[in-house]
C-alpha positions in Angstrom: 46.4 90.2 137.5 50.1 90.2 138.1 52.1 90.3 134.7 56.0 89.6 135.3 58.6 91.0 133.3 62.3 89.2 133.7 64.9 91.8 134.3 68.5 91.4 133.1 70.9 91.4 136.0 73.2 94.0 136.0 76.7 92.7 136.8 78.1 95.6 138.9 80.7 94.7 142.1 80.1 96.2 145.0 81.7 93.7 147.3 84.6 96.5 148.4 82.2 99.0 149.5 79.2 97.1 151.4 82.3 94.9 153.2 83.5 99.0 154.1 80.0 100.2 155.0 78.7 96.4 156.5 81.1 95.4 158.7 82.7 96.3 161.9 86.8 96.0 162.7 88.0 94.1 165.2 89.9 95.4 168.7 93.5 96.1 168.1 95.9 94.5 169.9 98.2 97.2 171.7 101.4 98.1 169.6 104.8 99.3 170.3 104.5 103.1 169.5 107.2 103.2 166.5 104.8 100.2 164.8 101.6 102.3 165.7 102.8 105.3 164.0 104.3 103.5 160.6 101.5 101.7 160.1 99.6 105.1 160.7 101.0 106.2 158.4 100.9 103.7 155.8 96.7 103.5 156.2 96.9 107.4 155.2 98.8 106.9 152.5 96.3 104.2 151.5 93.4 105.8 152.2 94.7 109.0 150.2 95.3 107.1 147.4 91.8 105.6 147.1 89.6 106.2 143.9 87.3 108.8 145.1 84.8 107.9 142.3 84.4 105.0 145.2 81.5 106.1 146.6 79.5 107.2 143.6 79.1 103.5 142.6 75.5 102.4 142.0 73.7 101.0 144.5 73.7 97.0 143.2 72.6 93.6 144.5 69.7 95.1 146.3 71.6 94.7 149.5 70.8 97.6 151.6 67.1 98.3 149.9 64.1 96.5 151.8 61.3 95.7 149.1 58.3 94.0 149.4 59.4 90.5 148.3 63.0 90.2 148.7 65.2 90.1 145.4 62.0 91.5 143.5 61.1 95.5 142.6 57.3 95.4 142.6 56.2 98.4 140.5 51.9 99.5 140.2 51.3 100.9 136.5 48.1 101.4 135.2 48.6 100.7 131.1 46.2 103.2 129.7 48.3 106.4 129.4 50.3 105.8 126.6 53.4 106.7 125.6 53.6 105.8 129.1 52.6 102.7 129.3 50.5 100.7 127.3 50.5 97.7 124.8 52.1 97.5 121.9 50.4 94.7 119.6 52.9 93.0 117.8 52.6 91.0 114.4 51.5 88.1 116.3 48.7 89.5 117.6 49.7 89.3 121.2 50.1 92.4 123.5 53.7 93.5 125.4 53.3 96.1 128.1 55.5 98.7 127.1 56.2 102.8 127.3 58.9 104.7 128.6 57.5 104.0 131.9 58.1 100.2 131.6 61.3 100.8 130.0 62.4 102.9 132.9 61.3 100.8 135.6 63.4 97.7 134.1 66.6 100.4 133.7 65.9 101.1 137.8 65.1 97.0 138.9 68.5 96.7 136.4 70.6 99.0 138.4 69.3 98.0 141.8 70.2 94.0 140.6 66.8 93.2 141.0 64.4 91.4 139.2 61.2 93.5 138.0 57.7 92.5 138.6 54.8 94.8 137.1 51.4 95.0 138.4 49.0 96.4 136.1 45.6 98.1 137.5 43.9 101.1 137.2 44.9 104.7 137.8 43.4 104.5 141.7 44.8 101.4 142.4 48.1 102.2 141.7 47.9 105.6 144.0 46.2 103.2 146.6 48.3 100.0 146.6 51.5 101.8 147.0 49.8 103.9 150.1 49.0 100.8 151.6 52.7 99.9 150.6 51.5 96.9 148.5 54.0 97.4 146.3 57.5 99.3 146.1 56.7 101.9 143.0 54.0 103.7 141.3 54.6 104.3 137.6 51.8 105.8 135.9 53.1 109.1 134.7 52.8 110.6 138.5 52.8 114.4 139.1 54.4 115.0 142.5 51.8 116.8 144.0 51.9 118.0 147.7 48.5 116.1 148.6 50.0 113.3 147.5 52.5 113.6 149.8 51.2 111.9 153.1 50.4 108.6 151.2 53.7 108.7 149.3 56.9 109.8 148.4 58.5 111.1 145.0 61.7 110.9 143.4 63.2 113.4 141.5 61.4 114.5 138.0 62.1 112.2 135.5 60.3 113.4 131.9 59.3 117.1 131.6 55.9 117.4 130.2 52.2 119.3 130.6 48.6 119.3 131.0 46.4 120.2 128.2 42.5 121.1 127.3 41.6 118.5 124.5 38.2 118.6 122.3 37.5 117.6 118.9 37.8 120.0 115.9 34.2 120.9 115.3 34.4 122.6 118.7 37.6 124.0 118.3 36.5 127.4 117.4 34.1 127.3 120.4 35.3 125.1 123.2 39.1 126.9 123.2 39.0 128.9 126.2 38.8 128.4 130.2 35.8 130.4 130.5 34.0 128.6 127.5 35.0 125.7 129.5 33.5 126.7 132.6 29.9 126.4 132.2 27.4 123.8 132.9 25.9 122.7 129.7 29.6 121.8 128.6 30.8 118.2 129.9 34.2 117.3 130.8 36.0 114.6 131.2 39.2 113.9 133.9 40.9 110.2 134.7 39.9 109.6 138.3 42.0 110.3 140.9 44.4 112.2 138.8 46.4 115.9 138.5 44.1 116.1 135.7 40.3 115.7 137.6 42.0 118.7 140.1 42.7 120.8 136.9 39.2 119.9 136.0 38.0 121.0 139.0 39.9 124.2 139.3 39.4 125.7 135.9 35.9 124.3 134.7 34.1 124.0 138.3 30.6 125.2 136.7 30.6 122.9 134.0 29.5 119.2 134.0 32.8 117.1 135.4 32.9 113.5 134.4 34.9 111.3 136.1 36.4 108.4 134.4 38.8 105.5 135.1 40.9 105.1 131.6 42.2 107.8 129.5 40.7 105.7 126.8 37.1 105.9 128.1 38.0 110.2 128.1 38.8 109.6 124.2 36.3 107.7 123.2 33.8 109.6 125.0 35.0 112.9 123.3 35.2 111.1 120.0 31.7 109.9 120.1 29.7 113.0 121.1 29.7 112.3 125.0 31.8 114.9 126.0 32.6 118.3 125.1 36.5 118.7 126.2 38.4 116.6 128.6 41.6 117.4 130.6 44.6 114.9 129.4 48.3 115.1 129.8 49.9 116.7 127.0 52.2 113.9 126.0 49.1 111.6 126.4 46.9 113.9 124.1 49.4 114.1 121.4 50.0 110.3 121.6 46.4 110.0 121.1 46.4 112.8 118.3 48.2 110.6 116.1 45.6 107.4 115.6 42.8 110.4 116.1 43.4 113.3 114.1 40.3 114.9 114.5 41.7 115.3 118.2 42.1 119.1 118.7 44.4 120.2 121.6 43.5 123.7 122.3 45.3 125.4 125.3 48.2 124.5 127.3 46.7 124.3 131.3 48.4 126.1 133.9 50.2 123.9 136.4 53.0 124.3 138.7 54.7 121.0 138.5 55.4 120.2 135.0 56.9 117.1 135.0 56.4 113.4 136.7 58.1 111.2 139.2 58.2 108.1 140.3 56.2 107.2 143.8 58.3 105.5 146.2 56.6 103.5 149.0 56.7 106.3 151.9 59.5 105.9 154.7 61.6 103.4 152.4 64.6 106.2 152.0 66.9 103.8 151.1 64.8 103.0 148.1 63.9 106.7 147.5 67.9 107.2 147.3 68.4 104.3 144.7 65.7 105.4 142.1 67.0 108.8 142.0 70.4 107.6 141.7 69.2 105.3 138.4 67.5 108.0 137.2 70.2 110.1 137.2 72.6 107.4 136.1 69.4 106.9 132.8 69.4 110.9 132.5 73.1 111.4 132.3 73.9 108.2 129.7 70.9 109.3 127.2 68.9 106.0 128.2 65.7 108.2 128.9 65.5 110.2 125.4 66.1 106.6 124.0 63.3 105.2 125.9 61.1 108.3 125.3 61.7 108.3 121.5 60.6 104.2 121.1 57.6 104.8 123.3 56.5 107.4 120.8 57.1 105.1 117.9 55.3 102.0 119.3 52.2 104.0 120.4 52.0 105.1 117.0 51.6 102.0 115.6 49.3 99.3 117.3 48.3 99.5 120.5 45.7 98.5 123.4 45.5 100.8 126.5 43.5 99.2 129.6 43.5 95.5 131.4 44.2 92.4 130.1 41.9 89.5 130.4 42.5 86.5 132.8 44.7 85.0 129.6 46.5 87.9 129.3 44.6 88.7 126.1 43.1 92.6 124.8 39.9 92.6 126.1 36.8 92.9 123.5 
């Protein structure tokens, strides 16, 4: 189920520089030499005096960026990973898909001056649909990790975060160590298809591996009894934390790429270039703490993490 969020154009003129880089001057008539050289000289005095900030300008209007339906940035989330993205229940009752995630992807569709469309699915699908170039982005809090690389390419890291080993308190004392971990009578849960289910993999390879689609099936599997300790991204697991405090997080996993990016359909480089250009541009004017900050706020507070119905509804 496609769920479309309306972007705000951003009004930002780039008319000078795509009529510079777009089009192509016309044949000279030939000159007498003293008119050739004076007005020489006059271009380099012109082009001397140009703003040099020129060419830092944002890339706007969506003119030089192919997507997969013109005027429109498609972006894959899957809205179980909050502060991510998730929904936030409002006083109404009705869900909005929200997270630093979302809040990012509309700053990037903003900058490029196009309109945002949002597909939710689940974790695979996203890492599937934008290998099979479906859709333009993947924003599910991605790790750029080199497997990943064939099927897709990754802009530069835009939140800093890490992987943690979650249980519940009553095995805290017990459950709080790799080699506890690691054996076959314990269970443990990963998101399919994620950095996570590798972690799993590489530091519990004895134990019993479950392999889950939704975060929130990890969580309520380790709440109820079902699994011992589970695998979770640390922002994730202390979002979590919050509505569950008997949640224990209980070591900080090992993992060379701390941080997540955005995946980029592969081979669109012109696209690549824009998204780490906004997020640069969301970096540098604070916009990301901002968005990071009321992501945290709303997934305290009510919230649904997984598909909606066909009516756009929380599922029961």
């Amino acid at each position: 189920m496609k769920k479309k969020l309306l972007a705000v154009l951003m009004a930002v003129s780039m008319t000078a520089a795509l009529a510079a880089c777009g089009s192509d001057a016309p044949e000279e008539t030939a000159e007498p030499a003293a008119e050739t050289e004076e007005a020489a000289g006059e271009e380099t005095a012109e082009s001397e005096e140009a703003p040099a900030e020129e060419a830092k300008e944002p890339v706007a209007e969506g003119a030089e960026v192919n997507t997969v339906t013109e005027g429109v940035l498609t972006v894959a989330t899957s809205p179980d990973f909050a502060p991510y993205e998730f929904y936030a229940i409002g006083e109404d009752g009705n869900p909005t898909l929200a997270g630093f995630d979302m809040a990012l992807a509309q700053y990037v569709a903003d900058y490029m001056g196009l309109e945002l469309e949002v597909v939710p699915m689940d974790f695979d699908g996203v890492l599937s649909e934008l290998q099979m170039k479906n859709v333009d982005l993947g924003m599910a809090g991605l790790s750029p990790d080199p497997a990943r690389m064939d099927a897709m390419d990754f802009s530069d890291i835009y939140y800093e975060g890490g992987q943690s080993l979650v249980t519940v308190k009553a095995n805290a004392d017990t459950l709080n160590s790799f080699e506890a971990c690691n054996k076959a009578e314990v269970s443990v849960g990963a998101q399919i298809g994620s950095i996570q289910m590798d972690l799993a993999n590489e530091f519990s390879a004895d134990a019993d591996i479950v392999a889950l689609p939704k975060v929130t099936d990890i969580i309520s599997e380790l709440l109820g009894g079902k699994l011992d300790a589970a695998y979770i991204e640390t922002a994730v697991a202390e979002s979590y934390q919050k509505n569950y405090p008997d949640l224990e997080i209980v070591l900080d996993v090992p993992y060379d790429v701390a941080g997540s990016s955005i995946g980029v359909s592969k081979g669109n480089e012109a696209l690549l270039a824009a998204v780490n250009e906004a997020i640069a541009a969301a970096v540098a004017d604070g916009s990301m703490d901002t968005f990071v900050a009321e992501a945290n706020e709303l997934a305290a507070g009510e919230k649904y993490e997984g598909l909606l119905d066909e009516e756009g509804q929380v599922q029961e």
